[in-house]
C-alpha positions in Angstrom: 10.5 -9.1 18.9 13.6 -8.2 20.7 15.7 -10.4 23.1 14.9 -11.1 26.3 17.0 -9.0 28.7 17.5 -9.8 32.5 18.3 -7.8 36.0 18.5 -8.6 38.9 19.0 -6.8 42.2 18.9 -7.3 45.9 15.1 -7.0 46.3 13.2 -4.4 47.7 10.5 -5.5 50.7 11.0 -9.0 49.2 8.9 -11.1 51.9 6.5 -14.4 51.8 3.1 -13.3 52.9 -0.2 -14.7 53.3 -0.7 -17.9 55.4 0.5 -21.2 54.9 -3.1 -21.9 53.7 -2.6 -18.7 51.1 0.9 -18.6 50.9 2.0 -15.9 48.6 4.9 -13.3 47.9 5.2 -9.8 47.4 7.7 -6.9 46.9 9.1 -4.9 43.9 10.7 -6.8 40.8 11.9 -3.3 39.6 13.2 0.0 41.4 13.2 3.5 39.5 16.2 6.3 39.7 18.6 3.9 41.2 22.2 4.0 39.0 22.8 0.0 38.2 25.9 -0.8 36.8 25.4 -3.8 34.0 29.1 -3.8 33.2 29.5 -1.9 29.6 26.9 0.6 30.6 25.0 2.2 33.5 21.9 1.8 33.3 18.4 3.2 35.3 14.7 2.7 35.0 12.5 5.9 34.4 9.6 5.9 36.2 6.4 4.7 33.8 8.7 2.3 32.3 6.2 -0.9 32.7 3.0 1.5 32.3 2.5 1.0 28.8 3.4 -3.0 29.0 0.6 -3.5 32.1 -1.8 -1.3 30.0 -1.8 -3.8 27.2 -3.0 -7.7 26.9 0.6 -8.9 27.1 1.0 -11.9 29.7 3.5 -11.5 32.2 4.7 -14.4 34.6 6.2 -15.3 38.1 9.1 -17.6 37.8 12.0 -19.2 39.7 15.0 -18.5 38.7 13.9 -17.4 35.2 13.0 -20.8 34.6 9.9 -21.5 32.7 9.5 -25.0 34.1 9.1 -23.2 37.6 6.0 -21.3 37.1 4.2 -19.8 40.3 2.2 -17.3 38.8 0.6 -15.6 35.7 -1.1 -12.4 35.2 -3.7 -14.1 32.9 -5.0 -16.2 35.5 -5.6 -13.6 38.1 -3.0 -15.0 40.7 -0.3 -12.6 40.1 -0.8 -9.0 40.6 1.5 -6.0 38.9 1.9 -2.5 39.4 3.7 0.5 39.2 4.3 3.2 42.0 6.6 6.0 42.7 9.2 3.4 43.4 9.2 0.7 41.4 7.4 -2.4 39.7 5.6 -4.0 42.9 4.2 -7.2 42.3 2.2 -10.2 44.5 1.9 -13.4 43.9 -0.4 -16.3 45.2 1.2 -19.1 45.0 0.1 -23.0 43.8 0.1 -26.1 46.1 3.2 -27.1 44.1 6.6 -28.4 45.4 8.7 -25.6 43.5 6.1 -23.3 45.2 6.5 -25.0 48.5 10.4 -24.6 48.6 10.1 -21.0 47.1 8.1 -19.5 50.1 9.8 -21.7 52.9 13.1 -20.7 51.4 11.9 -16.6 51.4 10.2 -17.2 55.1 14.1 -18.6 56.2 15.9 -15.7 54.6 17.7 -17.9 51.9 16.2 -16.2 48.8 16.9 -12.3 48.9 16.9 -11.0 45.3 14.2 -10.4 42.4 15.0 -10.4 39.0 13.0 -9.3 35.7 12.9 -10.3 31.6 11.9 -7.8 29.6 12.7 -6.4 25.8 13.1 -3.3 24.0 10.5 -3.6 21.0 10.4 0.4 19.7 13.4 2.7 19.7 11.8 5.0 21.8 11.9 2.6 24.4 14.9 3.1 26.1 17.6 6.6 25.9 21.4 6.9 25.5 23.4 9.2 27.4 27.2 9.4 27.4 28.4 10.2 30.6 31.9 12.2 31.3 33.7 9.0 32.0 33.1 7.7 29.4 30.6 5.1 30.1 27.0 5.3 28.7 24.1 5.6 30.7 21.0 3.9 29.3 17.6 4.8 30.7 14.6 2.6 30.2 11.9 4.4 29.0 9.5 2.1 27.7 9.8 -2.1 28.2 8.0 -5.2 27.2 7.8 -6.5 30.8 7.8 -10.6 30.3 8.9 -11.8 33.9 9.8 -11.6 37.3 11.4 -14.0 39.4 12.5 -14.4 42.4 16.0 -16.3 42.1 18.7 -17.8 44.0 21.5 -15.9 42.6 22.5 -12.8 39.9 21.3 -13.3 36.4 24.6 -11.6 35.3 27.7 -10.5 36.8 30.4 -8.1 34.9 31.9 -9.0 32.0 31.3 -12.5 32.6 29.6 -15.0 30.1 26.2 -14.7 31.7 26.4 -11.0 31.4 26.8 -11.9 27.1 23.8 -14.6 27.3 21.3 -11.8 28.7 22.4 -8.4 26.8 20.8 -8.4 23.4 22.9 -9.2 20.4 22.7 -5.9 19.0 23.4 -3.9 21.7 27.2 -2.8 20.9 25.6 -1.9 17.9 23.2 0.5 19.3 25.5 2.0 21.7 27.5 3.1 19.3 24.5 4.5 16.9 23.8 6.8 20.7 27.0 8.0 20.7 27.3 9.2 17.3 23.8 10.9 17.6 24.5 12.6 20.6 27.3 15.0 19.5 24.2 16.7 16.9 21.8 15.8 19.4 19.9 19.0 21.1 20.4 17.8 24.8 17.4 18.7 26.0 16.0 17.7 29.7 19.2 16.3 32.0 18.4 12.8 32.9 17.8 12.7 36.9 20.8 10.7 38.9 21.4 10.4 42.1 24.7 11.8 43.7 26.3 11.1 47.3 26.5 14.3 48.3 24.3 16.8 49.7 24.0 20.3 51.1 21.5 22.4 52.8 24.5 25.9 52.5 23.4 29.0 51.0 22.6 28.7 47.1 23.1 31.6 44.6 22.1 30.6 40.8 24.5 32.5 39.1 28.0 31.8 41.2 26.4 27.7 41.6 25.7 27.7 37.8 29.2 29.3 37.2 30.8 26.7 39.4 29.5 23.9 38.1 30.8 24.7 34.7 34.2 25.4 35.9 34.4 22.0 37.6 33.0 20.1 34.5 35.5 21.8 32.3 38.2 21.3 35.4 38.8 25.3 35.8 38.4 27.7 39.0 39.5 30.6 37.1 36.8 33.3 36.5 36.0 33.2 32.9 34.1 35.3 30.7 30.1 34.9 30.6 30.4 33.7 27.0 33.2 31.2 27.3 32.5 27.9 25.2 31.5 25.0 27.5 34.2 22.5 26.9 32.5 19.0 29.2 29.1 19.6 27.9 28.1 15.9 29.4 29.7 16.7 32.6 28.8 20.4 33.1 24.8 19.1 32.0 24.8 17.1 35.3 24.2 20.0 37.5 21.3 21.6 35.6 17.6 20.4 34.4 17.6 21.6 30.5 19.9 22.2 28.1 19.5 24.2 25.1 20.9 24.1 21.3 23.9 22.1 21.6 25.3 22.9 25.0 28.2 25.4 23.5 27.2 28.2 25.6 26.7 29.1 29.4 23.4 30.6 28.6 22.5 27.3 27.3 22.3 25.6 30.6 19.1 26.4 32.4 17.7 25.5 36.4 20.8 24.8 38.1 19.9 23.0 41.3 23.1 21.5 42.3 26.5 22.6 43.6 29.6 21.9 43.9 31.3 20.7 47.3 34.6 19.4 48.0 35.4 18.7 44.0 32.4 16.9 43.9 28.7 17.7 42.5 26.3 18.1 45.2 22.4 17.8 45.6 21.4 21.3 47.0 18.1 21.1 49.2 17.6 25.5 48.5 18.7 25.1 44.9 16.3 22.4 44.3 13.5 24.5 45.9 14.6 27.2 43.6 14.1 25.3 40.6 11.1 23.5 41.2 9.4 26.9 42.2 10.8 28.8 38.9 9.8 25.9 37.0 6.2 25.8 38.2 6.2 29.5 37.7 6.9 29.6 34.0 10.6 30.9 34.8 12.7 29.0 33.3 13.4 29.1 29.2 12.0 25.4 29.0 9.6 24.5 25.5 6.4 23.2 26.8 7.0 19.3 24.8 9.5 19.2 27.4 8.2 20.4 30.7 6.4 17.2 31.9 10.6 15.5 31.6 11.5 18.9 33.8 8.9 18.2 36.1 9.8 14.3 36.3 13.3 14.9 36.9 12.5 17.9 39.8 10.1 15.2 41.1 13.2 13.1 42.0 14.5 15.8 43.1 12.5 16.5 45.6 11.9 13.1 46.8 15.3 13.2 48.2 14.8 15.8 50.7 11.6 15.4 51.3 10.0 11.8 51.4 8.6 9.6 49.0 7.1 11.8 46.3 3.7 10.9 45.2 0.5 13.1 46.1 -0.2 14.5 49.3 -3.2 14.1 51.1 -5.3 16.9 49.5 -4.4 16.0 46.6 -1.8 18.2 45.1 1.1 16.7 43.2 4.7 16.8 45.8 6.4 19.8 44.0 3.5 22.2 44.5 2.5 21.3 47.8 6.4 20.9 49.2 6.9 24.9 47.8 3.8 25.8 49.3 5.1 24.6 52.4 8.4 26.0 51.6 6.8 29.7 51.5 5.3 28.9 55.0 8.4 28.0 56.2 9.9 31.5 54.8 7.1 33.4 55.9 8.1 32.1 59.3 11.5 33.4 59.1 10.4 36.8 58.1 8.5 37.5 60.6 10.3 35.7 62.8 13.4 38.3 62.2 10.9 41.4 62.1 10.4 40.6 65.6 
């Protein structure tokens, strides 16, 4: 069984609910697609992370502070709750007439406790994903975790490079970082890991000149180059597209590119993400099947950024098809509108 592993955040909707009566407390332990920087890696949660852990007959806990002393809830005895959403772990917790209890909620109700942590481990090595990004920093992505924990505590389980950061990274963690990065240069590349950048744009979007521009930025170029020019930054140049084929060598490797370049910087693109999410639900794109369902994940997020919280609509249908359906409405509208 692996090491525990902590991390902690400022929590999301962390609040004491309930009654004084039923006191209890609620919010999200976890947050998905959000960049976190541990110190020698990035690192994110992908979204089904927890599912397989909830799934099983595994206990998980409430604690304070991490500190097994301080229980205020278990999932075993019914009085803490666990689940996943589009946007993270969410967990409540009705809490015991104990004094560590007590001091929890009055300290949450006065504002002095604002951040959540989690303990969880990495039991199968398809459980979490190595990417290493153009500075050279890895990003790991959590793909599947052995949820222990969640706590609400008083201050970061880790900071930097400092000694708390060593006491909650698992021993042999260097080790596999450096196992990633020796796989990835033979590694096919496959679906681009969603992140989230600052910018955005709503301009005009043209595949070919975006896709083109986006490799000339990775590789630090504006010159017009040949179609079959060898990619130089494959990690960099990968960051603007959803799949990549073979090993990245060629242009024509890079499929669905949905973002653009602005300023020198890479650039969400609310027309090229429409693009790509309608030629991916189309059959469009040269993406194997094993690896739609990532493509569809990672347009998802996408989409979620421009428009709301992802999820199913109301009638039912998943967020890409129905936000392109309403995308044709909204270009129907146009067309006629300028055949008047």
């Amino acid at each position: 069984m692996s090491k525990r592993e902590l991390r902690c955040f400022v929590a999301q909707e962390l609040r004491a609910a309930g009654s004084d009566k039923a006191p209890k407390i609620e919010g999200y332990a976890a947050v998905f697609n959000q960049r976190t920087d541990i110190g020698p890696f990035w690192e994110v949660i992908q979204k089904g992370a927890f599912a397989r852990s909830l799934a099983s007959d595994a206990d998980v806990v409430c604690l304070f502070n991490h500190n097994e002393d301080f229980v205020l809830g278990r999932k075993s005895a019914g009085n803490l709750t666990l689940e996943e959403d589009d946007k993270g772990l969410k967990f409540s917790c009705l809490l015991p007439d104990t004094t560590v209890a007590k001091d929890t909620y009055a300290n949450l109700r006065a504002g002095n406790l604002k951040e959540c942590s989690f303990g969880f481990g990495i039991d199968d090595p398809d459980g979490d994903k190595w990417v290493n990004l153009p500075d050279g920093k890895m990003l790991r992505t959590l793909i599947a975790v052995r949820l222990q924990d969640v706590s609400v505590v008083t201050f970061p389980a880790y900071g930097g490079t400092s000694a708390a950061a060593r006491n909650i990274l698992p021993d042999d963690l260097e080790a596999r970082m450096s196992s990633a990065v020796r796989a990835e240069s033979t590694q096919h590349l496959g679906v681009v890991p969603f992140s989230q950048n600052d910018a955005r744009s709503e301009d005009p979007f043209n595949s070919v000149d975006e896709a083109n521009g986006i490799i000339n930025w990775a590789d630090g170029s504006d010159e017009d180059r040949a179609a079959d020019s060898p990619v130089k930054n494959k990690l960099k140049a990968a960051q603007g597209f959803l799949y990549v084929k073979n090993d990245g060598s060629k242009r024509s490797d890079y499929v669905g590119a949905h973002h653009t370049v602005r300023d020198g910087q890479l650039a969400h693109s609310q027309i090229g993400t429409l693009r790509c999410a309608m030629d991916l639900v189309r059959g469009k794109l040269d993406i194997p099947a094993e690896h739609r369902a990532d493509a569809k994940q990672h347009m998802d997020s996408e989409m979620n950024l421009w428009f709301g919280d992802g999820g199913e609509s109301e009638d039912g249908t998943d967020d890409i098809d129905s936000e392109l359906e309403r995308s044709r409405a909204r270009t129907r509208l146009a067309e006629a509108r300028a055949s008047l």
